[in-house]
C-alpha positions as CSV (number, residue, x, y, z in Angstrom):
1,X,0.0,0.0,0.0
2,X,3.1,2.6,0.8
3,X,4.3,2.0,-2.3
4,X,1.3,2.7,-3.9
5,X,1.1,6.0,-1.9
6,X,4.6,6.7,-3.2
7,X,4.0,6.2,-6.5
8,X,0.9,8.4,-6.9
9,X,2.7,11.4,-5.1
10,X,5.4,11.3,-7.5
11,X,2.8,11.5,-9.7
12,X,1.3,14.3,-8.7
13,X,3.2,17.3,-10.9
14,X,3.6,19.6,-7.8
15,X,4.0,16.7,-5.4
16,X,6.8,16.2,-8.1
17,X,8.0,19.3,-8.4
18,X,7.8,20.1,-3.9
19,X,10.5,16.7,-3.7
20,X,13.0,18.5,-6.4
21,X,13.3,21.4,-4.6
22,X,13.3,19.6,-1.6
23,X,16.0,17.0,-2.6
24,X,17.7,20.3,-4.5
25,X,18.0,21.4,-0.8
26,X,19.3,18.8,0.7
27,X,22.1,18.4,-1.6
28,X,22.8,22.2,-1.1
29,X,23.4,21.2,2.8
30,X,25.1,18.1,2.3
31,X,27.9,20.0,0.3
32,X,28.1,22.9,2.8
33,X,28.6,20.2,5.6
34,X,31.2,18.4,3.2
35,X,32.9,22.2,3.6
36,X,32.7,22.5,7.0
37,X,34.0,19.3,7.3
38,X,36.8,19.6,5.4
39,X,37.4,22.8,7.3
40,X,37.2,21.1,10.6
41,X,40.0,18.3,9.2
42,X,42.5,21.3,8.4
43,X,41.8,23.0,11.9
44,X,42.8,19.8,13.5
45,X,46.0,19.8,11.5
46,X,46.6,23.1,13.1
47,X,45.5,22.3,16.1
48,X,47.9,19.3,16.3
49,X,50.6,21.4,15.3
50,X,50.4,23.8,18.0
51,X,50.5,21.1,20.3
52,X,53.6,20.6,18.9
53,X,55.1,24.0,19.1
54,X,53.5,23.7,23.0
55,X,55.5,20.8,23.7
56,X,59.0,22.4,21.8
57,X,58.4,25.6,24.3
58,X,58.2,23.4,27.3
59,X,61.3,21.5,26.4
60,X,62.8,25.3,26.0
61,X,61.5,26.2,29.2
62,X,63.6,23.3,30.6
63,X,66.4,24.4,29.2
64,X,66.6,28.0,30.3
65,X,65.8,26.9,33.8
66,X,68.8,24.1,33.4
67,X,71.1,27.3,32.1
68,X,69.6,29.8,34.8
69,X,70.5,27.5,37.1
70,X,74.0,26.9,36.4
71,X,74.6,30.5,36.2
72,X,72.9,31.2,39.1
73,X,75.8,28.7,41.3
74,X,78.7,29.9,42.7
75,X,80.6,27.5,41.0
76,X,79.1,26.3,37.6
77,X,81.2,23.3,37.0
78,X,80.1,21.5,40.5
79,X,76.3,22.4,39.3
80,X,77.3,21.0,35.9
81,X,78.1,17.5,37.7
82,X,75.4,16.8,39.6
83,X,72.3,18.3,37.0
84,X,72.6,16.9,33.8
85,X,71.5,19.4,30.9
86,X,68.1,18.9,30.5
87,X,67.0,16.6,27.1
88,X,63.9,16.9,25.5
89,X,61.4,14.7,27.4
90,X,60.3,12.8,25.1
91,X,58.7,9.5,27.5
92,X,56.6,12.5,29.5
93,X,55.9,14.4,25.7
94,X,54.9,10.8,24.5
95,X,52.6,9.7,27.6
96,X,50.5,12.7,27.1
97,X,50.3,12.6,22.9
98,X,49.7,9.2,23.7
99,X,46.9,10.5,25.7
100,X,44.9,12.6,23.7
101,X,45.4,9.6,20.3
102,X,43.5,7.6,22.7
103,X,40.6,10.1,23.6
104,X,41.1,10.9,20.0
105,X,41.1,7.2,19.1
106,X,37.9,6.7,21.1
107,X,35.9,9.7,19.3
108,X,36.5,8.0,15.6
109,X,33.8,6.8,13.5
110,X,32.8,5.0,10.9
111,X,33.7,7.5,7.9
112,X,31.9,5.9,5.3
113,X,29.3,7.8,3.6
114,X,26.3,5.8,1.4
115,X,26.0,7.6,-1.6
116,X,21.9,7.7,-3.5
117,X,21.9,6.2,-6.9
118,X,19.7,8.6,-8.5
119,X,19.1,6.6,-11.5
120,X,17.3,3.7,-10.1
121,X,15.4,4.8,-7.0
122,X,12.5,7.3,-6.4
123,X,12.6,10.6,-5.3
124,X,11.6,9.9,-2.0
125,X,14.1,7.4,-1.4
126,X,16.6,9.7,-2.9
127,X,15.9,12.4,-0.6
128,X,16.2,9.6,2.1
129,X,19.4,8.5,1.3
130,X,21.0,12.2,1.4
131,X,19.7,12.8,4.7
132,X,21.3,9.7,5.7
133,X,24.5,11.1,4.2
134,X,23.9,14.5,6.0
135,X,23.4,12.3,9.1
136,X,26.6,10.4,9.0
137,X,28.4,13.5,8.0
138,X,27.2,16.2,10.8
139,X,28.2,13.2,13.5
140,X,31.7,13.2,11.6
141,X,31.8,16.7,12.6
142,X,31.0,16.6,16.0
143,X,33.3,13.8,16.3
144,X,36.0,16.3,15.0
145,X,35.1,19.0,17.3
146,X,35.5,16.9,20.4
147,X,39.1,16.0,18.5
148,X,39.2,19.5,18.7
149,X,38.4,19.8,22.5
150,X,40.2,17.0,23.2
151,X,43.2,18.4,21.9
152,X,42.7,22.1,22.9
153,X,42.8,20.4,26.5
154,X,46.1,19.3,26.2
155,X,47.5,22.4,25.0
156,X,46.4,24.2,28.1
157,X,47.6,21.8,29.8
158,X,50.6,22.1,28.4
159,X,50.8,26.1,28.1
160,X,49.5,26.2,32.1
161,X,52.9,23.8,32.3
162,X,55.0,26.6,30.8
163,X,53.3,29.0,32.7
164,X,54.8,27.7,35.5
165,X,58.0,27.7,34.1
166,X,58.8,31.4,33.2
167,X,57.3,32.4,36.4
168,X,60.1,30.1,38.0
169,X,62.7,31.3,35.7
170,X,61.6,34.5,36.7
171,X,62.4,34.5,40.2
172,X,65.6,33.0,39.3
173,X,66.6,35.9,37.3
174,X,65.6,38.3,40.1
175,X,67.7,36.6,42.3
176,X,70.6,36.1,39.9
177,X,70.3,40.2,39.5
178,X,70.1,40.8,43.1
């Protein structure tokens, strides 16, 4: 009987002409998502390389402590000897990338998008399947925006981390002044 129903509204010439302006705008929206979502992907490349650039500042951060330090002793070889110059942390810098993969990990989905096959199906089902696609593709997004607040976590994490550090280094350089 549905299909009957389906039949005879297609039919109809402005039933006919309602689902091709309706299926018009729905494939409007699906390629603006497809945008934003290819938007979203380049912001997370960005956002993953400020991380990055986070983690190479804290590293420097060590470093100019390590130096401010040795300067700061009244004999810079005997602090030389007992405080090795600081390397680039890279077990700590891995445990938390290896952190935010998994919550990053966690938030994938299935990326597969159906596509309609115009030529064999009806209009109805057509506009059916493209709000399946627009479906699967807005949860794609919101699975890259909690990437995205996953990973903008980290980095103030990491920037709170540095924080810390200049305002250390910056007492030592008051007392190294004094």
């Amino acid at each position: 009987m549905d299909l009957k129903k389906d039949k005879s509204i297609e039919d109809n010439e402005q039933c006919n002409k309602l689902l091709d302006d309706i299926l018009k705008e729905l494939e409007v929206a699906k390629s603006q998502s497809s945008e934003i979502a290819n938007n979203l992907n380049s912001q997370t490349a960005k956002l993953n390389s400020t991380s990055s650039n986070v983690q190479s500042i804290d590293h420097e951060m060590d470093v100019s402590s390590w130096h401010l330090d040795y300067i700061r002793s009244t004999f810079g070889k005997v602090y030389k000897k007992f405080h090795k110059y600081p390397i680039k942390n890279k077990a700590k810098a891995a445990l938390k990338l290896l952190t935010l993969k998994s919550k990053l990990v966690q938030l994938r989905v299935d990326t597969t998008i159906e596509h309609s096959q115009n030529d064999k199906t009806s209009k109805l089902d057509n506009i059916s399947n493209v709000l399946k696609e627009l479906h699967n593709i807005s949860v794609l997004n919101g699975n890259e925006l909690d990437k995205h607040n996953a990973i903008l976590d980290y980095n103030n994490d990491m920037v709170e981390s540095v924080d810390d550090k200049m305002y250390s280094n910056r007492i030592k350089i008051k007392k190294i002044l004094k």
